[in-house]
N, C-alpha and C positions, 0 to 999 in steps of 0.2 A: 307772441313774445314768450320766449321760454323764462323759466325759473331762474337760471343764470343770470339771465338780463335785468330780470326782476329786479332781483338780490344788490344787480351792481348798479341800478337807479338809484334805490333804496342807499345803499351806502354813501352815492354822491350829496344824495337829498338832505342825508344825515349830517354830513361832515360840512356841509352848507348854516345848516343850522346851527351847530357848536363853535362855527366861526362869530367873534364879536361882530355886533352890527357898526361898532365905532373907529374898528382896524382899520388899517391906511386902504390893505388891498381892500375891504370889503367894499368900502366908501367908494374907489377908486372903479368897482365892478358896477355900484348901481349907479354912479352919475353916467356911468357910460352907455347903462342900460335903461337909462331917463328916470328910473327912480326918484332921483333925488336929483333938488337945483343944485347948481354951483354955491348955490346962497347955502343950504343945506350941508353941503359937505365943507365949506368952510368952517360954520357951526360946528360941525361935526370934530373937527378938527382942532378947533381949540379946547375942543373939548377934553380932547387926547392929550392937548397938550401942558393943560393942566395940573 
């Protein structure tokens, strides 16, 4: 893996973690990636909506 690639892992990995864990997409990326239950991201969600 070159330096480049490194760099632009690193950048996604980052902009990953600055994203809210509560945001719609966030929410919407880990139920789909089984992270989180339905039960979960509805919680999640009123939570936002608070």
């Amino acid at each position: 893996m070159t330096r480049k690639e490194d760099d632009g892992i690193l950048k996604e990995f980052e902009e990953e973690l600055e994203e809210d864990i509560y945001s719609e997409k966030r929410r919407e990326k880990m139920l789909e990636d089984d992270e989180i239950s339905g039960e979960e991201e509805a919680f999640m969600q009123g939570y936002e909506e608070s």
